[in-house]
N, C-alpha and C positions, 0 to 999 in steps of 0.2 A: 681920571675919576674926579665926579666934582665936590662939595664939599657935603651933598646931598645924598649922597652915596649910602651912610649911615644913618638913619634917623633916630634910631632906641638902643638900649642895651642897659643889660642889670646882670647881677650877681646874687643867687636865692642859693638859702640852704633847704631844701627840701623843696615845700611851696612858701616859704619866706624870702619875701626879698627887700637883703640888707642893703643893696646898693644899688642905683640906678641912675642912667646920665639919659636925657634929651634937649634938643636946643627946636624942636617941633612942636607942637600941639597936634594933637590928636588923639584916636581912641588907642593906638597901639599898644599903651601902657596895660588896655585891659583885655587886650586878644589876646596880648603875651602872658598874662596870668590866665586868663582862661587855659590856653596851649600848657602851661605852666601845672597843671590839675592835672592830665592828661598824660603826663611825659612819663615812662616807665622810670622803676628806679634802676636799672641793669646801664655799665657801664658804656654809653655809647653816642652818637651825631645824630640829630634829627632836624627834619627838615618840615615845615609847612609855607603853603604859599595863601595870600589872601589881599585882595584888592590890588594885584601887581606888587605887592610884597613880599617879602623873602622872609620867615621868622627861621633862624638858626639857633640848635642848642647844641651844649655838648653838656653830656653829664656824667660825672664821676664823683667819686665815692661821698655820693652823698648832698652834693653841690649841682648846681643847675648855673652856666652859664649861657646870656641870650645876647641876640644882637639881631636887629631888624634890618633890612638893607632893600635897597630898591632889587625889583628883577636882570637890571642889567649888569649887575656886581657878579660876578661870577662863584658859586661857594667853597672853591677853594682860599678864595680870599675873605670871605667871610669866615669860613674857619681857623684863616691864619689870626686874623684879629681877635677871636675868639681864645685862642695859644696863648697868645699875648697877655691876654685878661686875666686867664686862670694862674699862669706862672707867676705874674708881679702879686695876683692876689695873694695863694699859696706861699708865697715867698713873705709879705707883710703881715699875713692873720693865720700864719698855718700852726701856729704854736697854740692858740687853743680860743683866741679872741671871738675868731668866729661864732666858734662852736655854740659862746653865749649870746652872741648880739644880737638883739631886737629888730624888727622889721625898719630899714630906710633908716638905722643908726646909723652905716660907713657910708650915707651919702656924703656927707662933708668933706670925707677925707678920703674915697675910694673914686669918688665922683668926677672929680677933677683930671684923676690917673686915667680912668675911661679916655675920656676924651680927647687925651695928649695920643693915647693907642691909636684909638681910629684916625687922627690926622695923622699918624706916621704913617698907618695903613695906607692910606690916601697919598701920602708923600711919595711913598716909594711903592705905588702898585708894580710898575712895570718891573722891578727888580725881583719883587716880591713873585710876582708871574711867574718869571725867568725860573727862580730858584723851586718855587712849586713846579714849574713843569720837571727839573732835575732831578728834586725828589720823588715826583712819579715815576718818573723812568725809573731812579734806582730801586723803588718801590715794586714794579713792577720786573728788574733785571733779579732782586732780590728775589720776586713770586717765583719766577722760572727758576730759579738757582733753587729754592725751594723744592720746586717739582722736580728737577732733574734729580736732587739728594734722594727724595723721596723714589723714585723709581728705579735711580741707582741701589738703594734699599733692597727695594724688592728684589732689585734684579740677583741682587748679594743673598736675600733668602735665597731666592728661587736655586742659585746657584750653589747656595748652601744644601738646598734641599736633593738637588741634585748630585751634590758630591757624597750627602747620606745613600742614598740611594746608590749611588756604585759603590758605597763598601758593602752594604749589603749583598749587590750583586755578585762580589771580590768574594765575602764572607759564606755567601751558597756555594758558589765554586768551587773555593776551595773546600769546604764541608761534603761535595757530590764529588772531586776529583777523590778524596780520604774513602770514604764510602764505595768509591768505584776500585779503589786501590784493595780495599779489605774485601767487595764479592771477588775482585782477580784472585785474591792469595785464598782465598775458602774456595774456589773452582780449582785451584791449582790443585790445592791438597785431596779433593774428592775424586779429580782426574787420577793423580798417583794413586790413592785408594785403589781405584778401578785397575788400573795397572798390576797394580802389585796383585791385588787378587785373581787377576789373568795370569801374570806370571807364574802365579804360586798353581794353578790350577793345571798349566802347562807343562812345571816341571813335577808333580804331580803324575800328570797323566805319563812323561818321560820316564820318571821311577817308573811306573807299574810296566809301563812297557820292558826295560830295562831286567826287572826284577821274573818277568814273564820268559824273555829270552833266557836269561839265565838259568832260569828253571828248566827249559827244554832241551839245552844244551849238556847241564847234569841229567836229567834223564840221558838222552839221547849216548851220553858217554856211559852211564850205567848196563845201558840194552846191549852195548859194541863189547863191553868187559864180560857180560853174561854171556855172552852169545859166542867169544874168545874161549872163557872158562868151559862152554856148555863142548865146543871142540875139541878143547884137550882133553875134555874126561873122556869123549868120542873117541880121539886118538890113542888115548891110554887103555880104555878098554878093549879098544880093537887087537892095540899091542898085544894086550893080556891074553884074548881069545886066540891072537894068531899065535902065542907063545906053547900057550897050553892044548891048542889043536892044531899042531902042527902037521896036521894028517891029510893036508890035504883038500881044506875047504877054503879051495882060495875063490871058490863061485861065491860062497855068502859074502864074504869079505867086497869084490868087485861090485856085487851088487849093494851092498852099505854104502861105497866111494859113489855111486850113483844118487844114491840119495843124499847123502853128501858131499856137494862137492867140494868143499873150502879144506875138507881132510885131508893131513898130506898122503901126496899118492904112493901108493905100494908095490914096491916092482915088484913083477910077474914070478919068480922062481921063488922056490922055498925055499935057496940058500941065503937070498938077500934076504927075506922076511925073519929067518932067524936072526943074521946080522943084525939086522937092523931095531929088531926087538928087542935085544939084549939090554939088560937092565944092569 
């Protein structure tokens, strides 16, 4: 870099400017205030170019630092120069001096410090190169570290949101296995219901059968005692007639054992039939 490299530079508070170094003639002093009008107040690097010129600002809170430089300077070095300016300036006027100074009052004593800057600038570009390209890279290793945290981020939501979402899913489960567990115990108990009401219906139907038999069976044994009873009074009476007519009517009598026959039988002669009547 030759020593042409920088041609202007100032130091304004607002559009005032307190300081300003050139070792050139030219109009640059009033293109940099016109740009100067122009420049937001919001912290941040701007750039215009004009007649093969480079006008560089940086501005923060409240300060406007410039520096003019030919096209072939490259603007990382023109903004390193620019570092340079605001640090040593901030450092010398940052306690309140500025704040009140008059327009081209720190030329005398800011002016000179200028100057000394840009030929370091100049002295040591290549180094200066070297160590901007470093800090881009780290600038930019830092951009990606940035992004990767940032997606890593997400991906910790996402993953967060996802681990919501299976307790949920944990949380219906188990809510629909409880649920499924209480219709099984109310089907169970309606089933037994149904059961026991069969059952009850069955032995039920058992008694009546039971209590039916029973009944026909005292009948049945009722009719065999009547029908026993109804023969010995048969046999006793016959006794009686054959006792008290013993004359000889053993035809009515044979003929009764005909109609009866479960009577006990009567032998043939009238000496058994009295025997036998005998009371």
């Amino acid at each position: 870099m030759g020593q042409e490299s920088f041609i202007y530079s100032f130091v304004a508070r607002g559009t005032v400017v307190l300081a300003e170094y050139t070792e050139f003639t030219g109009n640059f002093p009033a293109i940099a205030a016109q740009c100067l009008q122009r420049l937001p107040s919001s912290n941040n690097k701007f750039t215009y170019k004009c007649d093969h010129h480079i006008f560089n600002f940086l501005v923060e809170d409240g300060y406007a630092y410039c520096v003019v430089a030919k096209e072939s300077v490259g603007k990382q070095i023109s903004i390193a120069l620019l570092e340079r300016i605001k640090a040593d300036f901030k450092k010398r006027y940052g306690g309140g001096k500025a704040d009140t100074a008059v327009a081209k009052s720190l030329n005398k004593e800011f002016g000179p410090l200028m100057k000394e800057h840009m030929q370091y600038i100049i002295d040591h570009a290549d180094e200066i190169e070297k160590l901007l390209k470093v800090k881009a890279q780290v600038s930019e290793v830092k951009s990606i570290m940035l992004e990767n945290i940032d997606k890593t981020m997400e991906r910790g939501e996402i993953l967060t949101n996802l681990n919501d979402k299976a307790e949920d899913l944990r949380n219906s489960a188990q809510e629909f296995k409880k649920q499924g567990q209480q219709i099984r115990r109310k089907m169970w108990y309606q089933n037994m219901k149904i059961k026991l009401v069969v059952l009850g219906i069955i032995l039920l139907l058992v008694l009546i059968i039971w209590l039916s038999v029973c009944r026909d069976t005292s009948t049945l044994t009722s009719t065999n005692i009547d029908e026993s009873s109804s023969h010995l009074v048969v046999s006793c009476s016959m006794g009686d007639t054959m006792s008290k007519k013993n004359d000889g009517r053993i035809i009515i009598i044979r003929l009764l054992m005909l109609d009866y026959p479960n009577l006990q039988r009567i032998p043939s002669s009238p000496t058994s039939i009295n025997k036998s009547s005998r009371w």
